[in-house]
N, C-alpha and C positions, 0 to 999 in steps of 0.2 A: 788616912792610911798611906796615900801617896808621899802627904811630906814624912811621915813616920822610915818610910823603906828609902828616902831618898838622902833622908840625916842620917839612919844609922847605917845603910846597907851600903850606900854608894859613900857619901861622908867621912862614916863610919870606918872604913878599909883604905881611906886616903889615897881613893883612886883619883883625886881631883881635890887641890886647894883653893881653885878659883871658888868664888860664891854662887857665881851666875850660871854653874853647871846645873843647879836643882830648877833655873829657869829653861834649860836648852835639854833636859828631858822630858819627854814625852810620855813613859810609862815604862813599867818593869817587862820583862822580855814576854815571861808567862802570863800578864796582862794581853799582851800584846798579839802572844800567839790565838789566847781564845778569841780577841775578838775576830783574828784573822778565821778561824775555823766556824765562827758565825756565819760571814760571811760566805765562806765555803757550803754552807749547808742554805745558804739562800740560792744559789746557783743546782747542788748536786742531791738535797736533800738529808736525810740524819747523814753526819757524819759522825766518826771517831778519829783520832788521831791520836798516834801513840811515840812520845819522845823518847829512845832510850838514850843514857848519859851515862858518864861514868860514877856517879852516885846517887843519882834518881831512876827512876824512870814517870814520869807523866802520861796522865791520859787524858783527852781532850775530847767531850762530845757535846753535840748541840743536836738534839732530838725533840721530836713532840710530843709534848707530855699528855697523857689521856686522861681526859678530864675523868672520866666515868673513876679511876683508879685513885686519882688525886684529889676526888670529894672523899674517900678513905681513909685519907694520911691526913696524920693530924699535922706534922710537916708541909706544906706544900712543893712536889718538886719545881728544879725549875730545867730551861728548855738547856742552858748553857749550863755546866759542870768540867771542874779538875778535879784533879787528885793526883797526890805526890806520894809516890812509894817510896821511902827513905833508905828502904832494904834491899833497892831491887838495882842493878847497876854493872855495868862493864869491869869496872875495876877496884875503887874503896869499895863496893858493896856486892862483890863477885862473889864471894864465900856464904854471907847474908842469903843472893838469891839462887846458888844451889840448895840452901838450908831448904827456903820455900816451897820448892818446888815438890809438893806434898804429894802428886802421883804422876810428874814426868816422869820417873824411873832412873834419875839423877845422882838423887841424894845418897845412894848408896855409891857410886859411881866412884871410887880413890881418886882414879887419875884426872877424871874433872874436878872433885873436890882439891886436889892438889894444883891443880892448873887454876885455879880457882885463885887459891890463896895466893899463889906467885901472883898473880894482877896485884891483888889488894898491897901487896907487899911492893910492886914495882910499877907503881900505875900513870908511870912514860911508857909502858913496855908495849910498842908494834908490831905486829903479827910477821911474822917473816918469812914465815914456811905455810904450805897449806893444810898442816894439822894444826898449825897455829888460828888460822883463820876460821877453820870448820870448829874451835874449840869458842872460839869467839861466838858464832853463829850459836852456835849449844846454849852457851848463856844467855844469849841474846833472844832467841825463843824463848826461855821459860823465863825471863824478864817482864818477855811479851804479855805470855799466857797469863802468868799469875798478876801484873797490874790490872789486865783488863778484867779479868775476875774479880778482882777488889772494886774494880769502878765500876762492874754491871751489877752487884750482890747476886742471890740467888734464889729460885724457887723455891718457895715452901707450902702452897695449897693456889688455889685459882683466883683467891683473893690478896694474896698477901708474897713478898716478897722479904730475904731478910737482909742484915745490914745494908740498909737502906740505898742501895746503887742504885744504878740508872739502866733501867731495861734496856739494851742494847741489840734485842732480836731481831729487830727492823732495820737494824743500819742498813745505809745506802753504799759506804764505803768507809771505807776501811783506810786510813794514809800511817805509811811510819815513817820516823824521822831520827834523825841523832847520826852519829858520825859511824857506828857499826853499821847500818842498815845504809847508809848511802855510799860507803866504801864498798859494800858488796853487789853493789847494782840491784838493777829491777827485779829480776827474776832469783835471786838467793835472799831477796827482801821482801819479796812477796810468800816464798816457801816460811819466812819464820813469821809473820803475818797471819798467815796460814792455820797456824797452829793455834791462833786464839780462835777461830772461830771452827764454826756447825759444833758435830760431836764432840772433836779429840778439844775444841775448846772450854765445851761445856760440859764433861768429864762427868764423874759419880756424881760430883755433889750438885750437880743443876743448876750451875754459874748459864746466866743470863746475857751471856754471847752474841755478836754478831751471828747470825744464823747462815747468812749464802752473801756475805758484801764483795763488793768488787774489791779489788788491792790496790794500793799506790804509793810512789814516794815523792816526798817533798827533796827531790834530789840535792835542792840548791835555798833549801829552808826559806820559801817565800812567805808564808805563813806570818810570820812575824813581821815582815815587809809589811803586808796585807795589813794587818792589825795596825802599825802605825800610821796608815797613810787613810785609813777609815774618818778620821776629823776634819782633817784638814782637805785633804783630797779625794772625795768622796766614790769619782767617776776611775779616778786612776785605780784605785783600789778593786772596782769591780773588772777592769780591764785585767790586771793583774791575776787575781784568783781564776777567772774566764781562761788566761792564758794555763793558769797551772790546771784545769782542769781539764782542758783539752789534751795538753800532757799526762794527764792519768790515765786517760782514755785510752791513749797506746800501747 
């Protein structure tokens, strides 16, 4: 799979004609984040971490799977999981994730659905004003709410859970990341955070949420740092997450 993504994806787009590039890579970025958020959850316990991007959005957990639930599934899950939301995003996929947004109270919204489209339409476009950035933060909430919804599935009787997520009700913490949520600092990244978890995250349908996690941001995207430096550099790597985790803590 690695030489597959490294011919056609890196190769592939002739971001590099040298040969010796596919030897001086180490791993794809989102390889790289989960292992770093592995990590994170050996230090801080379940975590989840959630990327938004301007045409993804990512979610990232490393939780412990309960046996008693997992002799059930004829799947077995496992402790690390992604998921890529292809609909869910800042700007090509801003229209997509107001669509989503099946009871933020959004989707009937004109003028975000129109600000909406202006991204997808002009997706250099930087917030200028601060109804520009609070409209930003808008999207970027129910980006939030509904990836983590897709990545946790949801309750359906005491035994059984459906499209097959990952019970997220224990998380320990909660981290976002991507360039909306660390433009807006700690405290306006932590409010749309927020919004995926307890109740308002786990909504009518009994999406399988964070329940009470702490907040945090990956202000300066270590994560991926962490994740490459796991092989080779085993000790640096722990020092590293240790250091972002004490940063969350603030």
């Amino acid at each position: 799979m690695r030489e597959l993504f490294l011919a056609h994806v890196i190769g592939g787009r002739r971001l590099s004609r040298r040969p010796e590039l596919t030897r001086l890579l180490r791993g794809a970025t989102p390889d790289l984040v989960l292992d770093g958020v592995a990590l994170l959850a050996d230090v801080e316990g379940d975590v989840v971490v959630v990327d938004v991007g301007g045409a993804t959005t990512d979610v990232y957990s490393a939780t412990e799977v309960d046996p008693e639930h997992a002799s059930r599934e004829v799947v077995a899950r496992t402790r690390l999981n992604r998921t890529v939301e292809g609909d869910l995003g800042m700007r090509w996929s801003a229209p997509s994730t107001v669509t989503a947004a099946d009871d933020a109270g959004v989707a009937g919204d004109a003028a975000l659905v129109a600000a909406a489209q202006r991204r997808a339409d002009h997706p250099g476009l930087l917030p200028e004003t601060p109804e520009d950035e609070a409209t930003d933060l808008r999207i970027a909430e129910v980006a939030v709410r509904t990836a983590v919804r897709r990545h946790a599935g949801r309750f359906v009787d005491r035994d059984r859970t459906d499209g097959g997520g990952t019970d997220l009700r224990e998380t320990a913490l909660l981290v976002g990341s991507g360039g909306v949520l660390r433009h807006a600092g700690a405290d306006r990244s932590r409010a749309v955070l927020r919004a995926a978890t307890g109740e308002a995250g786990a909504g009518p349908g009994g999406w399988l949420v964070p329940a009470a996690p702490r907040l945090g941001l990956d202000a300066s995207s270590v994560l991926a740092a962490v994740g490459l430096l796991t092989g080779g550099h085993p000790e640096v790597a722990r020092c590293l997450v240790r250091s972002l985790a004490d940063g969350l803590a603030t």
